[in-house]
C-alpha positions in Angstrom: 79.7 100.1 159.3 79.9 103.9 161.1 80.6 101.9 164.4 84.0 100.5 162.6 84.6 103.6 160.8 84.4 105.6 164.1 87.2 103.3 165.4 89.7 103.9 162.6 92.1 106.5 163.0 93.6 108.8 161.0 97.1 106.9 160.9 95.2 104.1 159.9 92.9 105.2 157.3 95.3 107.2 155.0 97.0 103.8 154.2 93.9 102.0 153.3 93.1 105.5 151.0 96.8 105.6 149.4 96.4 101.4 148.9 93.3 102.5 145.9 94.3 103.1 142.7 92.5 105.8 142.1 93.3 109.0 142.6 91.2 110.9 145.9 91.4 114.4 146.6 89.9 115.8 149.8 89.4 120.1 149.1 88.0 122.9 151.6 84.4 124.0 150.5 86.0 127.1 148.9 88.8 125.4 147.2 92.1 124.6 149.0 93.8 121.6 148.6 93.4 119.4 152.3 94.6 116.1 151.1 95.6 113.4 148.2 96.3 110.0 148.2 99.6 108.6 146.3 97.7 107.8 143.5 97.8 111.5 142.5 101.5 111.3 141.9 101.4 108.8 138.8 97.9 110.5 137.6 98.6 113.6 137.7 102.5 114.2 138.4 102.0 115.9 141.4 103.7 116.0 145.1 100.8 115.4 147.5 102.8 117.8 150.1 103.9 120.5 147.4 99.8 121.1 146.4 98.8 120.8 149.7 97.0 124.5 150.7 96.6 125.7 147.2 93.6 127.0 146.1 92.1 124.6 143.1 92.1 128.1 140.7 96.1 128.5 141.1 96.3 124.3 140.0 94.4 124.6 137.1 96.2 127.8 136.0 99.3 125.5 136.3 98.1 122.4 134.3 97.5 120.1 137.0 93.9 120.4 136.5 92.2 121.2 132.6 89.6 121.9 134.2 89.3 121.5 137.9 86.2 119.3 139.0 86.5 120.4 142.6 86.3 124.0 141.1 82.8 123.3 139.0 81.3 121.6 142.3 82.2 124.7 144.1 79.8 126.6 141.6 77.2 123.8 140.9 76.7 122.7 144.4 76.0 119.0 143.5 78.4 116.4 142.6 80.1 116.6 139.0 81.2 114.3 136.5 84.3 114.6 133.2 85.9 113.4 131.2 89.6 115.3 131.1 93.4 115.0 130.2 96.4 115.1 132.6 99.6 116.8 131.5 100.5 113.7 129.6 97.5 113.7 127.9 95.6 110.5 129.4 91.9 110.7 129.6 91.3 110.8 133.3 87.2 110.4 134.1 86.6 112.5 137.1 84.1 112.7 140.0 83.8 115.3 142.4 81.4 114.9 145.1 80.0 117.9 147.7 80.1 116.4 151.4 77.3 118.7 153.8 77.4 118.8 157.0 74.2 118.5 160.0 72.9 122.0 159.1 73.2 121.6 155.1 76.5 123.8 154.7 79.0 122.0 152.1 82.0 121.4 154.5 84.3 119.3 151.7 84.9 118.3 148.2 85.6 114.7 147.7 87.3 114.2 144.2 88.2 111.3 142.6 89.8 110.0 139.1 90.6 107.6 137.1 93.0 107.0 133.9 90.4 105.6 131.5 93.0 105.8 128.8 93.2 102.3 128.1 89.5 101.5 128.3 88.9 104.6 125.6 91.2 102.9 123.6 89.5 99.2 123.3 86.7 101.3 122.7 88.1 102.8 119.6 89.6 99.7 118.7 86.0 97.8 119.3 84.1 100.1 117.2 86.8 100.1 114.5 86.9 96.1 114.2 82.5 96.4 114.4 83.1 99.0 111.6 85.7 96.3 110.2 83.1 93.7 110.7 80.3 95.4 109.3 82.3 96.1 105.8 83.3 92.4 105.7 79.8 91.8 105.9 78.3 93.5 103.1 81.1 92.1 101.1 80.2 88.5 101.9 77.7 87.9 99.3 79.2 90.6 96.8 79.8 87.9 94.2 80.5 84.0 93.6 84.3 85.3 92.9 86.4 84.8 96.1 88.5 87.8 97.0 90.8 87.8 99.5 90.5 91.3 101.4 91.9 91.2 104.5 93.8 95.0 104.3 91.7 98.0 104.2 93.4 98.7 100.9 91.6 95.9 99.2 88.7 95.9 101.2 88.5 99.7 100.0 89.0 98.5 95.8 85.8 95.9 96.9 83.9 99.0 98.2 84.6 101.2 95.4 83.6 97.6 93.1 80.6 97.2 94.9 79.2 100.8 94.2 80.7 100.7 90.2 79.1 97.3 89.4 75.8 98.9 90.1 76.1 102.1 87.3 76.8 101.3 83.9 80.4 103.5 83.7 83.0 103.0 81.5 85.6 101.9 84.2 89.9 101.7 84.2 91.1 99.3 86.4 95.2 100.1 87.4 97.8 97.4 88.9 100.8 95.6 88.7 100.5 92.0 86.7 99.3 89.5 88.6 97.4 91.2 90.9 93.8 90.7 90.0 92.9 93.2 87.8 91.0 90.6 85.6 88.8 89.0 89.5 88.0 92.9 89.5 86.3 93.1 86.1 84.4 90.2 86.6 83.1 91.0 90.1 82.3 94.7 88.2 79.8 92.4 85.9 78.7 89.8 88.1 77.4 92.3 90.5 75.7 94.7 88.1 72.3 94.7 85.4 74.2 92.8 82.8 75.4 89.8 84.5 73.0 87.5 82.6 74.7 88.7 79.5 78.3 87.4 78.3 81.5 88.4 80.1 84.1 88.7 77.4 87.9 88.9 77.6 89.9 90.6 75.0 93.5 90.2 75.4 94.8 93.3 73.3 98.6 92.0 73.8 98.5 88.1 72.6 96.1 88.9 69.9 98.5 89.7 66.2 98.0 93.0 64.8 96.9 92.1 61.7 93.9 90.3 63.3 93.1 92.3 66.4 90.5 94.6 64.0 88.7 91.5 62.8 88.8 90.0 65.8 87.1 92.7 68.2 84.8 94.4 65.6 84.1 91.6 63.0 84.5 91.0 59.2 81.9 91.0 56.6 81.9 87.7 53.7 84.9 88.0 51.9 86.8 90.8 53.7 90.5 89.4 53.1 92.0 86.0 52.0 91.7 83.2 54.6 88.4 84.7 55.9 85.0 82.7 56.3 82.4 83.1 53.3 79.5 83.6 55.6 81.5 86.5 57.7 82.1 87.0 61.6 80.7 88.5 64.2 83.3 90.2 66.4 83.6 90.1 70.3 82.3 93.5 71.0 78.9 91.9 69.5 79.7 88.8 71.3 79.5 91.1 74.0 76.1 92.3 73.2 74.0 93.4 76.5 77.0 92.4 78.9 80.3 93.9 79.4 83.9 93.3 77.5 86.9 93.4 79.4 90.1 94.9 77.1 92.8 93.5 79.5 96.4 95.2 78.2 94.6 98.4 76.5 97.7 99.9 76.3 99.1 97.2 73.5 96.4 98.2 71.4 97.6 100.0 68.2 97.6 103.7 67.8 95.1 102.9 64.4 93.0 100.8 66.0 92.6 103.1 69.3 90.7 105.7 66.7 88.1 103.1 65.9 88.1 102.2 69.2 87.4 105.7 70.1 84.9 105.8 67.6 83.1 102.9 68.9 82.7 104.5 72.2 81.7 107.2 71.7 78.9 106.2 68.3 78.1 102.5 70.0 77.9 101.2 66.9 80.7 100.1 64.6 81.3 99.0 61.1 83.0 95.6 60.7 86.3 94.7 58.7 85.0 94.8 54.9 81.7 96.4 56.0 79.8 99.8 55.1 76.5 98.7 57.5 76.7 100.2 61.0 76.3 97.7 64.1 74.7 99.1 66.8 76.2 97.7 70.0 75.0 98.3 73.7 78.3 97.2 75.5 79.4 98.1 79.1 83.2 98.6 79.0 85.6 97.7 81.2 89.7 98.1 80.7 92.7 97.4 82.6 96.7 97.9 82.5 99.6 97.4 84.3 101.2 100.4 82.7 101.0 104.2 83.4 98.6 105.2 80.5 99.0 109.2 80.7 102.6 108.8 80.2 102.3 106.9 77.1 99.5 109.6 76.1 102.7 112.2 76.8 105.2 109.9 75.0 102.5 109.8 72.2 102.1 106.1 71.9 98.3 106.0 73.3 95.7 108.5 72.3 94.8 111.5 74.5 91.2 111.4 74.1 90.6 107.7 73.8 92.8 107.7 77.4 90.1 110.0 78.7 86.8 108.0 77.5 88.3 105.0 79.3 89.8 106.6 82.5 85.6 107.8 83.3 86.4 106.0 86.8 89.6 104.0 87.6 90.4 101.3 90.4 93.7 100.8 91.2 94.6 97.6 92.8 97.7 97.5 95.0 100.5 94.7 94.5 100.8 92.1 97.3 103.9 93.9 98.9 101.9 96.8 99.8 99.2 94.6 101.4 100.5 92.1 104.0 97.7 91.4 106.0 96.5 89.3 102.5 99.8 87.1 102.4 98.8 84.6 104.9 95.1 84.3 104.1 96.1 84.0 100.5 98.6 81.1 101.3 96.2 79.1 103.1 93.5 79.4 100.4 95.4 78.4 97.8 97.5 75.8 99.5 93.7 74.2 100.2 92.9 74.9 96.2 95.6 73.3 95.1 96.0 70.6 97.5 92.2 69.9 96.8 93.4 69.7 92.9 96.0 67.6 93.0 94.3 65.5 95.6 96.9 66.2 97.9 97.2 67.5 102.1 100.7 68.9 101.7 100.8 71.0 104.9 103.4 73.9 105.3 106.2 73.8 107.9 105.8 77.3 110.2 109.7 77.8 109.2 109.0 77.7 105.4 105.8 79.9 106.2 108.0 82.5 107.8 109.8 82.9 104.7 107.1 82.9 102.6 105.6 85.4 104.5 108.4 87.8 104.4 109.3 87.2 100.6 107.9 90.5 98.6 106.0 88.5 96.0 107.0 90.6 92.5 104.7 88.1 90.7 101.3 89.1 93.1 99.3 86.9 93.8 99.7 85.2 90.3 102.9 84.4 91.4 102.0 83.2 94.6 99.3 80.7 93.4 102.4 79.2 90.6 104.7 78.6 94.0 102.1 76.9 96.1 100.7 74.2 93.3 104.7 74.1 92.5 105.4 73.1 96.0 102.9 70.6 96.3 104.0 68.9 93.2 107.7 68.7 94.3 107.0 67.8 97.8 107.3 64.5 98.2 106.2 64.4 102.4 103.6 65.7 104.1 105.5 68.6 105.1 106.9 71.5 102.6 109.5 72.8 104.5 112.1 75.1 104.2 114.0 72.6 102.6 111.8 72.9 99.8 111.4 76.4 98.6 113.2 77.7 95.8 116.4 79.2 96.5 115.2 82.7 94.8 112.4 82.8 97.4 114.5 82.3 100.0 117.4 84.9 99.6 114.9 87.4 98.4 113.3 86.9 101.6 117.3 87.4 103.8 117.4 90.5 102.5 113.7 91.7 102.9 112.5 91.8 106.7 114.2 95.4 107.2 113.1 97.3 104.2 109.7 96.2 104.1 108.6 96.9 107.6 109.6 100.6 107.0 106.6 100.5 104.4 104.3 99.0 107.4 102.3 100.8 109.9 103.4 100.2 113.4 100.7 97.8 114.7 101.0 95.9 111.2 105.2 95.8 111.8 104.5 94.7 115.5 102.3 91.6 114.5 104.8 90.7 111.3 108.0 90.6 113.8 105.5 88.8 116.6 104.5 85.9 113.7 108.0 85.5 112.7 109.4 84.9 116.2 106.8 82.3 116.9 107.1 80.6 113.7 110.9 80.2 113.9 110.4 79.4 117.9 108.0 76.5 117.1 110.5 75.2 114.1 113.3 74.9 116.5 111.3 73.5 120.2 107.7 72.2 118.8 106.5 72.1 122.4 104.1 75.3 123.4 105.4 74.3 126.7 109.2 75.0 125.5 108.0 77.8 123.7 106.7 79.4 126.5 109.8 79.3 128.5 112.2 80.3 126.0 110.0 83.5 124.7 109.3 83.7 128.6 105.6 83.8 128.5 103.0 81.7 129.8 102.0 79.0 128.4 98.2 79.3 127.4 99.9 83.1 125.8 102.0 80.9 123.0 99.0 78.5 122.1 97.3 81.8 122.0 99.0 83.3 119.7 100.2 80.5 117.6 96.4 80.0 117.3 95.6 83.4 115.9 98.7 83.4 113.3 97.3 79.8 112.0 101.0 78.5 113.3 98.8 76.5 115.9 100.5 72.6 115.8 97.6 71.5 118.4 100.5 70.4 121.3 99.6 71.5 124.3 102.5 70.4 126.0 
């Protein structure tokens, strides 16, 4: 190897140094600037001939250098290693290396560098999906309830369930209709000390006034006309050692909120006819889709009854503000109801598309009503676009714009990047087509079409 090394010479070793990538500085032992390869002009925005002679101090005062490696060999005699940033703020990993000559006297400084921006950035990205993964994780045997939680949002409301359904707190759960407010409660009690006790839903809005106090608290024998001789229990007792879930709190009545109040605060209560007092040992879960302190300001629900209920609230986020969810929440409940109606209906990528883009005002209530509707009036095996209801699709015309402004930009990226497949593989079917019309390879389109779910299995 010295034999050939010896032969090279200079005119024909500078193009083999400015053929590598990275970037190679060659410095005097005390500091001037000998030599760089072309590399340096991309890493670090420099003119080989413009630094050549400087002194590394006068380059690092400039901003070439922040620091100078060549500069910290110089003091440490002994090669050096770090991690830096260029002018454009790239991490650079840097190497300088002392060269000594026969008697031991450092003659040169060898440095080196390389953008390691990229790499830094997988890295982030790696440890943010393992964090990703590791959340997932814990979440996978968090109840028999399936949840779909692909965006952080939801994964956080799982999180925050998780930790709630271990303490016995009186909990206000937040949210648009149709959202899941009612999957939260349960998971609240399925996960905690009282799921071997009842699970009881109170629906404060479909229940008639004049019954909703007889109903939740009870009647003694011969309370009012019409009622049972031997009495009733009432569905906080049902209740007894679990956990009752007032869904609608806010259509409660102003009278009954005092007793409810009362209740809370006591645990025991005195039933419709009654003077005896009912002790009752009741976790206490509520929900609404409306802005409670507002009615407490507009004095239709009570201050201090809003207060005992609110101890810790979860608000869950509608299915607009949490699009990664859409397309997992298709395909499960495309496979629910196909599974129901005994059924394979599959969907066309075209009618996917606009599904995908359509805001979904309903939540994911909405969204289950569609897909068993679809199925039903389907009559192939294909629901295409064909087959939608018109509402769907011009809702979801006039949406792409406005609700990618509310996306982040890696989220708005991936949206745009399903669409353009899914209408690419509507109109040419072939990958191979694909490919040539979105002028890719290929193995890229079956990629991709693979890791949207758009995947048709042609190879072609």
């Amino acid at each position: 190897m010295e034999k050939f090394l010896d032969t090279l010479s200079a005119s024909e070793l500078i193009p083999i140094l400015n053929s590598i990538n990275d970037a190679i500085f060659i410095d005097s032992s005390d500091g001037y600037s000998l030599w760089c390869n072309e590399a340096c002009r991309e890493l670090y925005k420099v003119n080989p001939d413009d630094i050549s002679g400087m002194h590394v101090s006068e380059l690092e005062e400039s901003g070439v250098f922040t620091p100078s490696v060549a500069k910290l060999v110089m003091e440490k005699k002994e090669e050096v290693t770090i991690i830096h940033e260029n002018k454009e703020g790239k991490r650079l990993l840097s190497t300088g290396t002392p060269i000594f000559d026969h008697t031991g006297k450092m003659s040169k400084i060898v440095t080196t560098s390389r953008d390691i921006t990229e790499l830094t950035s997988l890295q982030n990205q790696l440890e943010s999906v393992q964090k990703t993964l590791k959340q997932i994780e814990s979440l996978e045997n968090f109840s028999s309830v399936h949840v779909v939680a692909s965006s952080r949002s939801m994964r956080n409301v799982l999180q925050l369930a998780k930790r709630l359904a271990s303490v016995d707190s009186t909990v206000l759960i937040t949210g648009e209709s149709g959202v899941g407010k009612g999957v939260i409660a349960k998971l609240l009690h399925e996960n905690g000390a009282r799921k071997d006790y009842p699970f009881v839903t109170v629906n404060c809005g479909a229940i008639p006034e004049n019954l909703i106090e007889s109903e939740l608290f009870g009647y003694e024998r011969g309370a009012f006309t019409g009622s049972r001789a031997e009495g009733k229990k009432g569905l906080f007792e049902a209740a007894q050692n679990g956990t009752i879930f007032l869904d609608e709190i806010s259509e409660l009545p102003l009278n009954l909120q005092v007793k409810l109040l009362q209740v809370i605060q006591d645990r025991e209560l005195i039933r419709v006819g009654g003077v005896n007092r009912v002790p009752i040992d009741v976790r206490i879960v509520s929900a609404t889709n409306k802005e409670l302190l507002q009615l407490v300001r507009n004095n239709k629900f009570r201050e201090d009854l809003y207060y005992r209920l609110n101890v810790v609230p979860i608000n869950v986020p509608p299915l607009r503000e949490r699009p990664e969810d859409i397309l997992p929440l298709i395909q499960t409940n495309l496979d629910k109801c196909n599974k129901k109606l005994n059924e394979a209906k599959k969907l066309d990528p075209a009618a996917l598309s606009i599904l995908l883009r359509y805001p979904w005002p309903g939540n994911i209530r909405e969204l289950q009503n569609i897909m068993e509707r679809l199925i039903l009036t389907t009559k192939d095996e294909f629901i295409t676009e064909d087959n939608l209801p018109i509402f769907i699709k011009n809702s979801a015309q006039a949406q792409p714009v406005e609700a990618v402004r509310t996306l982040s930009l890696n989220a708005a990226l991936q949206r745009a990047e399903k669409e353009i497949l899914a209408r690419t593989l509507a109109e040419y079917k072939s990958t191979r087509s694909m490919a040539k019309v979105l002028q890719v390879s290929q193995p890229t389109v079956v990629r991709k079409l693979q890791k949207y779910g758009l995947s048709t299995g042609d190879t072609k």
